[in-house]
C-alpha positions as CSV (number, residue, x, y, z in Angstrom):
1,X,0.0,0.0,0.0
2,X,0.9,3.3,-0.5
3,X,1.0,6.4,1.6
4,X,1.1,9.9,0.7
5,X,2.8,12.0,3.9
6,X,1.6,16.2,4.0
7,X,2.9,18.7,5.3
8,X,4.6,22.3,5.1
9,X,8.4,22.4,4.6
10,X,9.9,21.7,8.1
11,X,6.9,19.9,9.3
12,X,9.6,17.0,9.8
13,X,8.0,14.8,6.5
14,X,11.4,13.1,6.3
15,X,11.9,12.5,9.7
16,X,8.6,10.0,9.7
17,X,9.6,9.1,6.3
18,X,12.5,7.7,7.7
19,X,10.9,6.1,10.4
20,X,8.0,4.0,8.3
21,X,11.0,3.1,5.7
22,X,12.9,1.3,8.9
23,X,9.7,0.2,10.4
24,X,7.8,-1.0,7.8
25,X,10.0,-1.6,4.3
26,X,8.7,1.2,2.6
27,X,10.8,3.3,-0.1
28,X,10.9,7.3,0.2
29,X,9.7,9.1,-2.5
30,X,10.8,12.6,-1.6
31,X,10.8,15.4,-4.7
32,X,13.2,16.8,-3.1
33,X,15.5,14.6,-2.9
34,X,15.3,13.6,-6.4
35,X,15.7,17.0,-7.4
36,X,18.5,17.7,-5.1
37,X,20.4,14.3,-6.9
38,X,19.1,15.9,-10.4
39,X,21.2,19.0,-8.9
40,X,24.1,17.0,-7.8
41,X,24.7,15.9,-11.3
42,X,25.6,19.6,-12.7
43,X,23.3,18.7,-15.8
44,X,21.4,21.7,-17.6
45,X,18.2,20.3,-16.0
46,X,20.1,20.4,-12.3
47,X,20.9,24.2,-12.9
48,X,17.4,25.0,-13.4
49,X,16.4,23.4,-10.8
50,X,18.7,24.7,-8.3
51,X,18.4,28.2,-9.8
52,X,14.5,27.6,-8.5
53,X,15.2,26.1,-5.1
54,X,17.7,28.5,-3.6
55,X,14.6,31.3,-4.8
56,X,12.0,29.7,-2.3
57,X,10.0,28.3,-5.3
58,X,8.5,25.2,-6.6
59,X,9.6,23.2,-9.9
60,X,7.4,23.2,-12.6
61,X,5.1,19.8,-12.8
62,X,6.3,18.7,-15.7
63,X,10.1,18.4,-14.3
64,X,8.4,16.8,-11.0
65,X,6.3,14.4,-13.5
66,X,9.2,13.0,-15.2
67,X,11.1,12.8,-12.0
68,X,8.3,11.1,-10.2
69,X,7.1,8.4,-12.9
70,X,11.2,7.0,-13.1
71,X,10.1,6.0,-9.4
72,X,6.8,4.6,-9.8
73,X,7.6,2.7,-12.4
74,X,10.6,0.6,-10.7
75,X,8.8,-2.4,-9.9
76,X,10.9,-3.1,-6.7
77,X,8.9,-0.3,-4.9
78,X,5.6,-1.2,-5.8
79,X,3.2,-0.6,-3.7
80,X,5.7,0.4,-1.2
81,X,6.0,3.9,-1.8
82,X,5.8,7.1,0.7
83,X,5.0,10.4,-1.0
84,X,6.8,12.5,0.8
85,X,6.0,16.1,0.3
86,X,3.8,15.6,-3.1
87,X,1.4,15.8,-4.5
88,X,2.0,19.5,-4.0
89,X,-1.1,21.3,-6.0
90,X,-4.2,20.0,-7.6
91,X,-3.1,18.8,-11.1
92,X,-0.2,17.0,-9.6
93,X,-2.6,15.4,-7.0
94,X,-4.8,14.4,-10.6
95,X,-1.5,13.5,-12.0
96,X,-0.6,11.2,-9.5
97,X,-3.9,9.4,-9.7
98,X,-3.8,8.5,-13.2
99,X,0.0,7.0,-13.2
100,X,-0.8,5.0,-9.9
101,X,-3.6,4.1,-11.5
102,X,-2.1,3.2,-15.0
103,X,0.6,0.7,-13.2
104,X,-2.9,-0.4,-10.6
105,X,-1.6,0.6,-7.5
106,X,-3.7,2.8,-5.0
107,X,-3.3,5.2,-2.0
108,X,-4.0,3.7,1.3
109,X,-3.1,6.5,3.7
110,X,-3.5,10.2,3.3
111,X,-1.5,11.4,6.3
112,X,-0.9,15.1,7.1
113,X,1.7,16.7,9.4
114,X,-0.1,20.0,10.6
115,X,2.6,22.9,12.0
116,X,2.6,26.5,12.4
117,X,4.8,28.6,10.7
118,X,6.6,29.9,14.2
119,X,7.6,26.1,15.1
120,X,8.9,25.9,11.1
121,X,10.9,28.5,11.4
122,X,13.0,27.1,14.3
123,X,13.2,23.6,13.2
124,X,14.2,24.7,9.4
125,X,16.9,27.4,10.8
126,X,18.3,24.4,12.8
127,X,18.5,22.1,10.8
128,X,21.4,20.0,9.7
129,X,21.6,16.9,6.7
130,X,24.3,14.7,7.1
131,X,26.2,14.4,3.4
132,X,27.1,11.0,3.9
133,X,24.1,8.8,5.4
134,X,21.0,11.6,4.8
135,X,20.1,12.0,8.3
136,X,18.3,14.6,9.2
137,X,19.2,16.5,12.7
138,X,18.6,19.9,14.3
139,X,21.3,22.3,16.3
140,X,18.3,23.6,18.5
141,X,16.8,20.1,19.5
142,X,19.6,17.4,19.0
143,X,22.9,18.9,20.4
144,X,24.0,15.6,21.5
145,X,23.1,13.6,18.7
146,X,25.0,16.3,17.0
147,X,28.2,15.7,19.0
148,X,28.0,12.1,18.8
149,X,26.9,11.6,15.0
150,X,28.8,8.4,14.1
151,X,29.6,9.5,10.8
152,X,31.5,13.1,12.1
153,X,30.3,16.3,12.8
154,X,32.2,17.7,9.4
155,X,29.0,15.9,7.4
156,X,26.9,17.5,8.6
157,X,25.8,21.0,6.3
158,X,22.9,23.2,6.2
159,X,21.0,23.2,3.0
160,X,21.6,26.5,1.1
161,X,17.7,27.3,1.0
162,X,17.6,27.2,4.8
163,X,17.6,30.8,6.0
164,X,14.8,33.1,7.6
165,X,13.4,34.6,3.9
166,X,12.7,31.8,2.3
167,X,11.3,29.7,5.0
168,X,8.7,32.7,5.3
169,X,8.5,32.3,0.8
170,X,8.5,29.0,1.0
171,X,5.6,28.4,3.6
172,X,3.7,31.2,2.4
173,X,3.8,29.0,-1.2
174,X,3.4,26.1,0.3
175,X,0.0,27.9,1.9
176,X,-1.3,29.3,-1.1
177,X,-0.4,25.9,-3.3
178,X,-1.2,23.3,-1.3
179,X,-4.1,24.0,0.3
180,X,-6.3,23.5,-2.2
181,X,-5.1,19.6,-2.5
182,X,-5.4,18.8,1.2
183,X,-9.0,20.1,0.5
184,X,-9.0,17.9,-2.5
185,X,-8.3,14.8,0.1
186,X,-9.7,15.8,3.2
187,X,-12.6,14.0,1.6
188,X,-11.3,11.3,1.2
189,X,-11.7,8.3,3.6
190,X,-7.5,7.4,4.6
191,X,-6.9,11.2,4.9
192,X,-6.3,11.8,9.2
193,X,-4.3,14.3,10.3
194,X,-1.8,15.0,13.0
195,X,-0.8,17.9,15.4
196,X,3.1,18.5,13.6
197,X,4.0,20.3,17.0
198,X,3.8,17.4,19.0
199,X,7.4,15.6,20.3
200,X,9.1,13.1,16.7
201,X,8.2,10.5,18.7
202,X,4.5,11.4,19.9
203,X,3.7,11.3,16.0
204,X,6.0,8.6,15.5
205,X,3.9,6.1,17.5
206,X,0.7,8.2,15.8
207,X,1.7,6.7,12.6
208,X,2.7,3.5,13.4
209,X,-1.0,2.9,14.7
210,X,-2.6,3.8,11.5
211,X,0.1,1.5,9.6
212,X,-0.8,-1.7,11.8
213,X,-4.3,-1.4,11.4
C-alpha cells in the first residue's frame, strides 16, 4: 500500500519518512530529494532546478512528473511507496492518480503533518543533513546527537535554502499551493491528520497505529 505523507516544509516529513522506511520496508519518495540528486549531477536540467530552489519556489510539474514516474515505475517499490511532500497542488494530486492508476496501484493513507509557521521557522533554521548517510538533525533540538553523530560532525551542512526569507517564501507557497489539495483529500476516507507540534516520537507512534491497522 501506499501512503502519501503532507505537510509544510519543516513539518519534519522526512523525519517520519524515515521512520516508516525502517519500520515497515517502505521506499521514500521525496521530490526533493530527487531533485537535489538531479542538482548533484551539474546537468542543464540540475541548474534549473537549483536556480528555483535556492529562490524559495516550486519546480514546474512537468520536471516533477518525469522525476516522479522513473520511481513509480521501478517495480521493486511497488506498492511500497511514501510520497513524501507531493502531491503539492491540484493537477499534480490528478496526476498522481492517473499514473498510480495506470501501473494499478492505489493510495491507502493520506496522512498530514499540521505545523505552524513559528515552530517551522525554528526547526528549518536548525536544521542539519548529514552528506554521507542523509540524516536529518537539528542544532536547537539534537545537540548531543550532534556531538556524537557516528559518521563526524564535518558531514553534517545546512541546505543552502535554509535561511529566515525563504522559509517565510517557501511556507507562504506552500500555503497558497497546497491547500487546495489537502482540501482535495480531506474527503477522502484514509486522509487523518496529526498535530506536527507534538514531540518526533509522539507522532511517530501516531503513525505507526494507523500502519498496523
Amino acid at each position: 500500500m501506499n501512503i502519501i505523507l503532507f505537510g509544510p516544509p519543516g513539518a519534519g516529513k522526512g523525519t517520519q519518512a524515515q521512520f516508516i522506511v525502517k519500520k515497515h520496508n517502505y521506499f521514500q519518495l521525496s521530490t526533493g530529494n530527487l531533485l537535489r540528486e538531479e542538482v548533484k549531477l551539474k546537468t542543464t536540467f540540475g541548474s534549473e532546478i537549483e536556480l528555483l530552489i535556492s529562490n524559495g519556489k516550486f519546480v514546474s510539474d512537468e520536471i516533477v512528473n518525469k522525476l516522479l514516474k522513473k520511481s513509480i515505475t521501478n517495480l521493486k517499490f511497488r506498492d511500497r511507496i511514501i510520497f513524501d511532500g507531493y502531491p503539492r497542488n491540484v493537477e499534480q494530486a490528478k496526476n498522481l492518480d492517473l499514473i498510480l492508476d495506470e501501473f494499478d496501484q492505489t493510495i491507502a493513507h493520506i496522512i498530514f503533518l499540521n505545523v505552524s509557521r513559528d515552530v517551522i521557522e525554528k526547526r528549518i533554521m536548525g536544521r542539519m543533513t548529514c552528506d554521507k548517510c542523509n540524516m536529518t538533525l537539528n542544532e536547537f533540538f539534537n545537540k548531543e546527537q550532534i556531538e556524537l553523530h557516528p559518521c563526524g560532525k564535518e558531514f553534517l551542512k545546512k541546505r543552502k535554502d535554509d535561511n529566515l526569507d525563504i522559509v517565510v517564501a517557501r511556507y507562504d507557497t506552500y500555503m497558497k499551493t497546497t491547500k487546495p489539495v489537502l482540501d482535495f483529500y480531506s474527503k477522502n476516507v484514509n486522509f487523518i491528520e496529526i498535530d506536527g507540534a507534538l514531540e518526533i516520537n509522539q507522532i511517530t507512534n501516531k503513525i505507526n497505529e494507523i500502519l498496523n491497522v
